[in-house]
PLY file of the C-alpha trace (Angstrom):
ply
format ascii 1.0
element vertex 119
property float x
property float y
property float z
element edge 118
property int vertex1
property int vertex2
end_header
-22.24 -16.18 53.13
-21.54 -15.71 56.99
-19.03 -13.87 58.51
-16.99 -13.87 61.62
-15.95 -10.86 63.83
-13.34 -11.09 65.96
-13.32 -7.93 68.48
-10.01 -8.00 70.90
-10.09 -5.89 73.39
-7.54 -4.96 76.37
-8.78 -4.42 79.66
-6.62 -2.44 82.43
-9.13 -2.05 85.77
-12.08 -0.76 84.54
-10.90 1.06 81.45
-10.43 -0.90 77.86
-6.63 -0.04 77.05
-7.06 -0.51 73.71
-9.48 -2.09 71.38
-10.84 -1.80 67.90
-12.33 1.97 68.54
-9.09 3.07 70.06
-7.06 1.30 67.07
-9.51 3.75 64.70
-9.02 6.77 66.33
-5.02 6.56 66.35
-5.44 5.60 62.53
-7.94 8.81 62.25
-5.42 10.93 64.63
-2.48 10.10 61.96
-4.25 10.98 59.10
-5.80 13.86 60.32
-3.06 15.49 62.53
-5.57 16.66 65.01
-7.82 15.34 67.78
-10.27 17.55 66.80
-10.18 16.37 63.08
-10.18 12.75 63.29
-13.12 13.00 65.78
-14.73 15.02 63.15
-13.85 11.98 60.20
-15.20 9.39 62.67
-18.61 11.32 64.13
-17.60 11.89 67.50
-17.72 14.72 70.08
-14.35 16.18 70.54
-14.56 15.36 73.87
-15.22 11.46 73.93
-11.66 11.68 71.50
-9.69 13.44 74.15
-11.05 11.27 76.60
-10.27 8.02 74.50
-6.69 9.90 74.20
-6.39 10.24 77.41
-6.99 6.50 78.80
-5.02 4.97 76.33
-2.02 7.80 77.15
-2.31 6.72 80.92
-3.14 2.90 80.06
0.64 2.59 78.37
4.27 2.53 79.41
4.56 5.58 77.01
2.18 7.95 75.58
0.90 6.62 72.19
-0.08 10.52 71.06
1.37 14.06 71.55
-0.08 17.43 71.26
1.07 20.42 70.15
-0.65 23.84 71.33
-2.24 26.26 68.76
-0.71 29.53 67.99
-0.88 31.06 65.03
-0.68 27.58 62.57
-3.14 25.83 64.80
-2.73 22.98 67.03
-2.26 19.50 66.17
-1.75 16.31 67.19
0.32 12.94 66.21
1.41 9.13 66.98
4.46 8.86 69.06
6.54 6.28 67.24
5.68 4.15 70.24
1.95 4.77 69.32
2.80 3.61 65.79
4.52 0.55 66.83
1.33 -0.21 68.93
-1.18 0.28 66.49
0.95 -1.63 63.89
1.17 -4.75 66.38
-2.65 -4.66 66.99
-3.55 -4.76 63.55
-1.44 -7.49 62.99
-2.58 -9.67 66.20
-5.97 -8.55 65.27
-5.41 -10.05 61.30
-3.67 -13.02 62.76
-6.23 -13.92 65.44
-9.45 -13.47 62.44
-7.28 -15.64 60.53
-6.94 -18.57 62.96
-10.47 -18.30 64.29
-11.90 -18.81 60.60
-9.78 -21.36 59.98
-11.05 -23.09 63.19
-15.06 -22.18 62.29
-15.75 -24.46 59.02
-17.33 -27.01 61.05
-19.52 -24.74 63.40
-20.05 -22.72 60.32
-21.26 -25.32 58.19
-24.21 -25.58 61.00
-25.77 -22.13 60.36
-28.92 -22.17 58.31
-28.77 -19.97 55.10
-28.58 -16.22 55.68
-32.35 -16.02 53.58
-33.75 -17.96 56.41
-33.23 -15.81 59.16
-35.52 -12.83 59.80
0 1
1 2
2 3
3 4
4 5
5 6
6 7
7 8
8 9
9 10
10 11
11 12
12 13
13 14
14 15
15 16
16 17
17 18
18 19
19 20
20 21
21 22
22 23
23 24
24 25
25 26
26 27
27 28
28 29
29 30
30 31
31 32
32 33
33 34
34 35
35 36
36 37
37 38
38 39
39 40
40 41
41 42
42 43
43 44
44 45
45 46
46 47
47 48
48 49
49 50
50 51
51 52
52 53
53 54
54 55
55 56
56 57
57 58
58 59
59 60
60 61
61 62
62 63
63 64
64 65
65 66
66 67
67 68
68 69
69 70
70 71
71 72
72 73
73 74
74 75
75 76
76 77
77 78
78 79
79 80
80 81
81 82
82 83
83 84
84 85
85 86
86 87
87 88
88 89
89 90
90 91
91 92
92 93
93 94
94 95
95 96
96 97
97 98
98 99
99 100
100 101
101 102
102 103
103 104
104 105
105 106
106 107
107 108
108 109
109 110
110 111
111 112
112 113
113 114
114 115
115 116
116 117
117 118
């Protein structure tokens, strides 16, 4: 059985907008409620999520995630509703766009030698 990955990314200058990491991350981010703890969940540095945050906040018409600053019940962060709605439409181009492209790939697939062949 073969497989096809489709990886869509958005480049603004020389920064990637958005892309499959930066789709995690927000996903991470929601469930978590913190920066800090969805970079935990995924195995990055704290840093490298703010920084992620940070491009995607500036790469946008709005900022896709908020903070809020720690006191005594902590800090915390969260999806703008505009963050939502851009995740949400990602996923679905992303679904859409692995959908058409494996509907378009039985021929070239059908070329591949068996996956026990290859070394």
């Amino acid at each position: 059985m073969h497989s096809v990955k489709i990886k869509i990314q958005i480049q603004q200058g020389s920064h990637i907008a958005f892309g499959p990491g930066k789709a995690e991350l927000l996903k991470a981010i929601s469930s978590e409620g913190s920066i800090s703890g969805a970079a935990k969940s995924m195995n990055m540095s704290y840093k490298r999520a703010w920084d992620l945050v940070m491009v995607m906040n500036a790469s946008f018409k709005e900022p896709l995630v908020t903070t809020v600053i720690g006191g005594s019940h902590g800090g915390g962060a969260m999806l703008t509703q505009f963050g939502h709605d851009v995740l949400q439409e990602y996923v679905e181009i992303q679904s859409k766009s692995e959908r058409y492209v494996l509907s378009e790939m039985d021929n070239f697939l059908s070329t591949l030698a068996p996956v026990s062949n290859v070394k």
